[in-house]
C-alpha positions in Angstrom: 113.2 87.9 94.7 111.0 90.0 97.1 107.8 90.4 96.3 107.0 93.8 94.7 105.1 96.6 96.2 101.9 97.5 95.2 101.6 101.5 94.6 97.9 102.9 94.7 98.2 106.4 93.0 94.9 108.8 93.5 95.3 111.2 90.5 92.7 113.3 92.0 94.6 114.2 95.3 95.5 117.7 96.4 93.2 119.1 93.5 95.5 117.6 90.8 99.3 117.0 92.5 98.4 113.2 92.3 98.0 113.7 88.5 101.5 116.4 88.2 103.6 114.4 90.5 102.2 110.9 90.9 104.1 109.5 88.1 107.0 111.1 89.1 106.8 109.7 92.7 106.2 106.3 91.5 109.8 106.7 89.2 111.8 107.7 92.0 110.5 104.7 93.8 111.5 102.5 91.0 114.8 104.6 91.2 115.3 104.0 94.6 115.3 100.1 94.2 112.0 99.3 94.9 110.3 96.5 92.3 106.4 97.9 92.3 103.1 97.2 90.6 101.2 100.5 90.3 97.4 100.9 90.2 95.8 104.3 89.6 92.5 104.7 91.2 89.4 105.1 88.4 87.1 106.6 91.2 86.2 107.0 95.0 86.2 103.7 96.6 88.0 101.7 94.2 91.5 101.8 96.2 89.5 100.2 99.3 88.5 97.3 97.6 92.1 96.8 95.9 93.8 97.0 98.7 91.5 95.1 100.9 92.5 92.1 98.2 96.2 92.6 98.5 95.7 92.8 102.4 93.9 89.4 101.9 96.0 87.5 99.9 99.0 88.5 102.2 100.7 91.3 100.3 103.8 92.9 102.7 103.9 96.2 101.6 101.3 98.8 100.1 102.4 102.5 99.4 99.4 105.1 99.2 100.2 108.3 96.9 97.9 111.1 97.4 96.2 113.0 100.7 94.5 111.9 103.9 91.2 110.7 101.9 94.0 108.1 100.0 95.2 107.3 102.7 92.4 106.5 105.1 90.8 104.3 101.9 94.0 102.3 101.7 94.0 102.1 105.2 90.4 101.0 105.7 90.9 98.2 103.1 93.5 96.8 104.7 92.3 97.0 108.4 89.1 94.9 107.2 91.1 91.9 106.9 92.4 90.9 110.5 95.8 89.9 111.3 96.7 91.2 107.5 100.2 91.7 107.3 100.4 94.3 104.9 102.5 97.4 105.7 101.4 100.6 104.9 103.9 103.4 103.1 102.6 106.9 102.6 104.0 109.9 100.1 101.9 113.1 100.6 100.1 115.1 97.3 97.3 115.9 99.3 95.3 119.3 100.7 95.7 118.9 104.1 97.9 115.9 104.8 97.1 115.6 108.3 98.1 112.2 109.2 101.7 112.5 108.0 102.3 115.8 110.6 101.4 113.6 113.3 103.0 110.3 112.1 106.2 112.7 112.1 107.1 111.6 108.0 108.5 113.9 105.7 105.7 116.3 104.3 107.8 116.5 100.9 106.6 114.0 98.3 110.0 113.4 97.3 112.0 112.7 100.9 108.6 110.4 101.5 109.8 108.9 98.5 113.6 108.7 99.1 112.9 107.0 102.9 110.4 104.8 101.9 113.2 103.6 99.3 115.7 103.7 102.3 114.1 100.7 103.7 111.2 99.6 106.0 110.5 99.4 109.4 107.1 98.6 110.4 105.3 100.8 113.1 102.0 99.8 115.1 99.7 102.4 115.5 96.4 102.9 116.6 93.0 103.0 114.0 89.8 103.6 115.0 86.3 102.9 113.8 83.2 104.8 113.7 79.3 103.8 113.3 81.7 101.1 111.5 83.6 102.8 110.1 87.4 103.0 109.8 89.7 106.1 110.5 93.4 106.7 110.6 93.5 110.2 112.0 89.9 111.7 113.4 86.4 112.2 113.8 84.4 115.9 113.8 80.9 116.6 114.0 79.3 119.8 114.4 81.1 123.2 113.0 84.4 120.8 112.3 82.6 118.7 109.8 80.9 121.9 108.1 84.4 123.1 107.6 85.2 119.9 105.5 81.8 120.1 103.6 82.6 124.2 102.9 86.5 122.9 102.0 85.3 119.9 99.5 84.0 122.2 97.3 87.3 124.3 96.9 89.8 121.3 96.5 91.1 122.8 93.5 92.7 125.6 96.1 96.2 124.9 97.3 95.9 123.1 101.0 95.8 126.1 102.9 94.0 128.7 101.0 91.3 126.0 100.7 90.4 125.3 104.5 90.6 128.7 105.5 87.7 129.2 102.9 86.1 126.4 104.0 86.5 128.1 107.0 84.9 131.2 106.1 82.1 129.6 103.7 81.1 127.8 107.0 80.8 130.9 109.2 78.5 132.5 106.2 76.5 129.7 107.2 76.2 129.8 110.4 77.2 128.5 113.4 75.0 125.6 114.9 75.2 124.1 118.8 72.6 121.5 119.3 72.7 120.0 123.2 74.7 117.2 122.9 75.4 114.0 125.1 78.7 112.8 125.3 79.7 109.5 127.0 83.4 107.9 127.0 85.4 106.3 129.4 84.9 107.3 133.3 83.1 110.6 132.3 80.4 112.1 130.4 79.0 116.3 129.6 75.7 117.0 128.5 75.9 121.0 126.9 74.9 122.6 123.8 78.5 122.1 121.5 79.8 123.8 118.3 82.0 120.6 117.6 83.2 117.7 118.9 86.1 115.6 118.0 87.7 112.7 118.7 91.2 112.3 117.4 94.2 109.9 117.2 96.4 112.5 115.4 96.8 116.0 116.5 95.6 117.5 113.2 92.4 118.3 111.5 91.8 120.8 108.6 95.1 121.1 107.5 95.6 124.0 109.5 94.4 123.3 113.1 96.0 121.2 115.8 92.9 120.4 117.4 94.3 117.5 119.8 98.3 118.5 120.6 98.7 115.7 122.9 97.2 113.3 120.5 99.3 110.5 120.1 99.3 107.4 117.0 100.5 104.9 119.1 99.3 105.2 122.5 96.3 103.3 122.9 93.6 106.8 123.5 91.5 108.8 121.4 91.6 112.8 122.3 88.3 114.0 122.8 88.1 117.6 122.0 84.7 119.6 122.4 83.3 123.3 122.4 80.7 125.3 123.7 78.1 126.8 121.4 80.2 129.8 120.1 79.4 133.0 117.7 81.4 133.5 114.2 83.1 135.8 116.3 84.6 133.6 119.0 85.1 131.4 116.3 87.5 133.6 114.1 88.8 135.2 117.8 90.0 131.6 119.1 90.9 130.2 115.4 94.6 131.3 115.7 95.2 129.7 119.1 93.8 126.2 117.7 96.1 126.9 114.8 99.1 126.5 117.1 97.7 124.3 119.4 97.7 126.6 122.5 93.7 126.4 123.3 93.9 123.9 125.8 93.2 127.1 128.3 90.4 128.6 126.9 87.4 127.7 129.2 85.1 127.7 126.0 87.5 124.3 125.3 87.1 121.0 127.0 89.2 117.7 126.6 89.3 114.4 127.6 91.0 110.7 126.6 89.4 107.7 125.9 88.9 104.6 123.8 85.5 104.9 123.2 83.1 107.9 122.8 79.5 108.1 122.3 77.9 111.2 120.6 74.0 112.3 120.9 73.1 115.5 119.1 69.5 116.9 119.8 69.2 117.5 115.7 71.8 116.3 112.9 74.8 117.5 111.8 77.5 117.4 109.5 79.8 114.5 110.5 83.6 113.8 108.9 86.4 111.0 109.1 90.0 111.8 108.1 88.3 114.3 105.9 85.8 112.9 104.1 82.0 113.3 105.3 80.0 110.6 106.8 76.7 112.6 106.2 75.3 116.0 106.7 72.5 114.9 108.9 74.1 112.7 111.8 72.6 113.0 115.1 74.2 109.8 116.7 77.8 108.3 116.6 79.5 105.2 118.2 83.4 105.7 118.4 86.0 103.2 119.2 89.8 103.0 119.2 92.0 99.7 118.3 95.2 100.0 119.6 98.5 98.8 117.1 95.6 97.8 114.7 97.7 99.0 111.6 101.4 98.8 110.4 102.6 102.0 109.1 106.5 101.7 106.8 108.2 104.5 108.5 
């Protein structure tokens, strides 16, 4: 008999859909003929260290229920074992599900469910890591990053409603652009910048498709950064980075690489696949490993 699949369930995700729906995801699983041990996370951190054991010990297959911030724990758990040949799963009840737009998997709990059930093919894609750190989707510092602070206090809002007033609870608070240094592969831009990103996906926020020619699997980061903007130019040019079409506006500059190095004058507010790194980060180290992680498509 095949071994079963462990299912890590973050009640917490999407500002309670992990605790309406989780249960219900794990059943159609189950119904879908898959044998699986789940384990529902107690607390922030907790699914890193369980799934860093079941990557360890040699466990095939891993599903993650909840949002990006489930996701990128599982994921960094099982990327700190090298070689692991876990494969990861992924059914969406987060806020912004980011990764899954890019990854091109169903953004419906229930079809995630029913083609995870289908069967799995593994997919390599890329993972990066930051002052250390592992990501699955992205990196923002500057005004990006404040969004995320301004959008972690509102999680109880339905995905959309709450970026945009994360969005709007950053502008109230200002719009910063320390000079910055950049560094990455066969280039460099010394500027003041509103944000800077580096991304493996091509969406951020839930809402914005910061880097549209970001790819998962293709070996490149998407370096994204901006000039030192006013609330206004911020709210003029939001719609374009909505659909992705601001790869003309001069204020806009863009570059790919597999390594970026970030010096800000002062610190800022600095995220991975939505969750902050810290609120006073003047320096960060940024490097891509391509096919590090299996994802079950």
């Amino acid at each position: 008999m095949r071994e079963a699949v462990v299912v890590f369930v973050n009640p917490a995700a999407g500002g309670g859909r992990g605790r309406r729906h989780g249960a219900r995801a794990v059943a159609l699983l189950e119904a879908g003929g898959l044998r699986v041990e789940t384990v529902i996370s107690a607390g922030p951190g907790q699914l890193e260290e369980l799934a860093f054991r079941e990557a360890e010990r040699g466990r095939e297959r891993i599903i993650a229920i909840g949002g990006d911030g489930t996701l990128s724990e599982v994921a960094r758990g099982v990327l700190a074992v090298p070689g692991a040949p876990t494969i990861l799963g992924v059914v969406p009840l987060g806020t912004g599900n980011d990764f899954i737009k890019s990854a091109g998997l169903p953004r419906a709990w229930r079809a995630a469910c029913m083609r995870l059930a289908a069967g799995c093919t593994p997919r390599a894609i890329d993972a990066g890591q930051v002052n250390g750190h592992w990501f699955v989707n992205g990196v923002g510092f500057g005004f990006d990053a404040a969004i995320t602070r301004a959008m972690l206090r509102r999680r109880w809002l339905p995905g959309p409603l709450a970026y945009g007033a994360g969005l709007l609870d950053a502008l109230r608070n200002g719009v910063a652009a320390p000079a910055c240094s950049l560094r990455w592969d066969g280039g460099e831009d010394r500027r003041p910048m509103t944000l800077v990103a580096a991304c493996n996906g091509q969406y951020v926020g839930g809402l914005f498709r910061l880097a549209p020619r970001g790819m998962l699997d293709d070996g490149q980061l998407d370096l994204v950064w901006a000039d030192a903007l006013s609330a206004m130019q911020v709210l003029r040019h939001a719609p374009s980075v909505v659909r992705g079409t601001h790869e003309h506006l001069s204020v806009a500059h863009f570059a790919r690489s597999r390594r970026l190095e970030i010096d800000s004058a002062f610190g800022m507010p600095a995220q991975a696949d939505g969750e902050l790194l810290g609120e006073d980060v003047s320096h960060l180290s940024i490097e891509l490993a391509a096919g590090a992680l299996r994802l079950w498509t």
